[in-house]
DOTOR-165836 format. One record per residue (C-alpha): residue in three letters; x, y, z. Coordinates in Angstrom, 2 decimals. Layout:
<atoms>
@r->ALA	c1->X	c2->Y	c3->Z .
...
</atoms>
This chain:
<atoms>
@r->UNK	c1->-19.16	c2->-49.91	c3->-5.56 .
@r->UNK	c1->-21.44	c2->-52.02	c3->-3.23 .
@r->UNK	c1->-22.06	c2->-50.95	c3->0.28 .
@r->UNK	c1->-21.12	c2->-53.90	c3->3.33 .
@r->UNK	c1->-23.98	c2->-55.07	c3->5.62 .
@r->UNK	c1->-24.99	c2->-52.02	c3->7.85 .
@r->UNK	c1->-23.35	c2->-52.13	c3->10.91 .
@r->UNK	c1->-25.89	c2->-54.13	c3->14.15 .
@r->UNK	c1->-24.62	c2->-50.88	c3->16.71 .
@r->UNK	c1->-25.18	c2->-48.20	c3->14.13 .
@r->UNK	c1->-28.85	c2->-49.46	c3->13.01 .
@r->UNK	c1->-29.32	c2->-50.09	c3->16.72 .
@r->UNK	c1->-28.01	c2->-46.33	c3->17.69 .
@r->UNK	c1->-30.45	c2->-44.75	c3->14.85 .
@r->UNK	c1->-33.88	c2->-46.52	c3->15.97 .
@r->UNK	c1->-32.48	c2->-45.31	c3->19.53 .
@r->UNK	c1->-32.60	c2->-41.70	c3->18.71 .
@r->UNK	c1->-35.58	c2->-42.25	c3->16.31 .
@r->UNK	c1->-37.25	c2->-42.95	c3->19.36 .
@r->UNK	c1->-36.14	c2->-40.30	c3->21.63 .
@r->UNK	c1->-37.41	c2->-38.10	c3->18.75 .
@r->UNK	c1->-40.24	c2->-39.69	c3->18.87 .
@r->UNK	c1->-40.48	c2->-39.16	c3->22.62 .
@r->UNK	c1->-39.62	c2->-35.59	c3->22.10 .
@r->UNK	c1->-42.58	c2->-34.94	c3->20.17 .
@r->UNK	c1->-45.21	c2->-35.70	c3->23.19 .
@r->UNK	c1->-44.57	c2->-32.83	c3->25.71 .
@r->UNK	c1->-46.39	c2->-35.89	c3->28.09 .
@r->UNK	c1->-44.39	c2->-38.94	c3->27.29 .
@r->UNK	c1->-40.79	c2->-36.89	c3->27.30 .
@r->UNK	c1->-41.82	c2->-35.43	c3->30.53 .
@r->UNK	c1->-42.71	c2->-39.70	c3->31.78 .
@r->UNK	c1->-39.63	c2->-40.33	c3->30.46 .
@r->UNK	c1->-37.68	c2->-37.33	c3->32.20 .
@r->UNK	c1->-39.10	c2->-38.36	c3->35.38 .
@r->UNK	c1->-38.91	c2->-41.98	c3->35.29 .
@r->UNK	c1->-34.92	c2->-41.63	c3->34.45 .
@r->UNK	c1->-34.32	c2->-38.44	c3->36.37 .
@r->UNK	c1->-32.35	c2->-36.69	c3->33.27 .
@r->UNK	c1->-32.84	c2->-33.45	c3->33.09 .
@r->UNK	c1->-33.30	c2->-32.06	c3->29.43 .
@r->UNK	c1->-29.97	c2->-30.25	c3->29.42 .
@r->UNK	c1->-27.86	c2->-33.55	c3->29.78 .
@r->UNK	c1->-30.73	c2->-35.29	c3->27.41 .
@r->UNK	c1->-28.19	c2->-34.29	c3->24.16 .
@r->UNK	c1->-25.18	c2->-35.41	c3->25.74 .
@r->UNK	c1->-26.85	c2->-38.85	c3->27.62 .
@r->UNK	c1->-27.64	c2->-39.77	c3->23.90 .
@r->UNK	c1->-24.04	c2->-41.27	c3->22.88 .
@r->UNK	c1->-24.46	c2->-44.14	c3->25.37 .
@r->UNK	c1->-25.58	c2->-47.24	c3->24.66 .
@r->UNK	c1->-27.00	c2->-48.46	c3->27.61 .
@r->UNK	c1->-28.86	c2->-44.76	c3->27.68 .
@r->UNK	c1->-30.11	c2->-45.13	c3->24.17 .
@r->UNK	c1->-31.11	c2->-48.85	c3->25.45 .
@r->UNK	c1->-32.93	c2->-47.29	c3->28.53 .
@r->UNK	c1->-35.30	c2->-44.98	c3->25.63 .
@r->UNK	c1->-35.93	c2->-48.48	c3->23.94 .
@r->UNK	c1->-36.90	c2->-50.34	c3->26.91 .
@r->UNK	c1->-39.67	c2->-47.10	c3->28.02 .
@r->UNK	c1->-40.51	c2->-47.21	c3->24.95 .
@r->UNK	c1->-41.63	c2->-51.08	c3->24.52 .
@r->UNK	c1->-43.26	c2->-51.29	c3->28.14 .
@r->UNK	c1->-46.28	c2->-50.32	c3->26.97 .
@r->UNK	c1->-47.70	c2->-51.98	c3->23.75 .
@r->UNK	c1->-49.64	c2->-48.79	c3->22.76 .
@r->UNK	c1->-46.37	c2->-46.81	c3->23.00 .
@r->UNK	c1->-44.85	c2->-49.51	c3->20.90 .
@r->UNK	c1->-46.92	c2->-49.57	c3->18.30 .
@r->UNK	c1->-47.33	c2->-45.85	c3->18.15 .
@r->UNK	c1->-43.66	c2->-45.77	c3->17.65 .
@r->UNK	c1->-43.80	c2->-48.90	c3->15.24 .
@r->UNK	c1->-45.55	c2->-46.83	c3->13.00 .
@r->UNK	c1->-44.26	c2->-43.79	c3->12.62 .
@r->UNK	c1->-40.79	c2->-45.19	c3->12.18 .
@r->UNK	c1->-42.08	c2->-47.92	c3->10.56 .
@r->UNK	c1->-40.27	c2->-50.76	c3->11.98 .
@r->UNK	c1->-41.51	c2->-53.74	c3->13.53 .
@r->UNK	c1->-41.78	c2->-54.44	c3->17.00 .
@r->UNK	c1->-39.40	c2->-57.47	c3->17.04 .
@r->UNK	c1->-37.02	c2->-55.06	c3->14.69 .
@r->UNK	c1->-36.87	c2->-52.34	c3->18.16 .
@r->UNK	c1->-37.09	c2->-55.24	c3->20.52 .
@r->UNK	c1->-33.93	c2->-56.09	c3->18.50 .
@r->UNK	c1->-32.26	c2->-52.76	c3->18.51 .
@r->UNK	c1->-32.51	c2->-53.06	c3->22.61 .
@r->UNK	c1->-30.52	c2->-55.90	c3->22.38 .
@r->UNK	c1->-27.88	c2->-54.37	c3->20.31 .
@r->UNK	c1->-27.32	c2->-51.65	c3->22.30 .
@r->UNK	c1->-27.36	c2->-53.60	c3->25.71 .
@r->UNK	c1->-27.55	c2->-57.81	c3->25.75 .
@r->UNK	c1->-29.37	c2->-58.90	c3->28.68 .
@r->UNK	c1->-28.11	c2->-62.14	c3->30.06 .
@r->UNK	c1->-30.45	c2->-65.01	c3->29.96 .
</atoms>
């Protein structure tokens, strides 16, 4: 039986939470992170099924090109493929 084309939201939602994992693993960035979007890490699981959060981790994530490539790598993605995700999970209007 073949599989169908993954869906865009669901590839979108898993780079998302790829990269809050990644976050999670550098007690310094989480804590940026924390501060910048004034979650608190006991709402952190439960902010996690939005889109527009999950969009939010993407965007800190990408504002730095260091941070972006660090992530880039260990997920081993692209940058245009997360840049992508962003979109996914939240168009911006042009």
């Amino acid at each position: 039986m073949k599989k169908g084309s993954p869906n865009p939201q669901e590839v979108a939602e898993i780079v998302a939470i790829q990269a809050l994992s990644f976050l999670a693993s550098d007690p310094e960035r989480l804590g940026m992170f924390l501060t910048e979007t004034g979650i608190g890490p006991q709402t952190l699981r439960a902010s996690a099924s939005d889109p527009k959060f999950l969009a939010g981790i993407l965007d800190f994530i990408m504002r730095d090109d260091a941070t972006v490539q660090a992530f880039a790598g260990v997920s081993q993605l692209t940058p245009e493929a997360i840049a992508n995700a962003r979109e996914v999970l939240d168009p911006r209007w042009e």
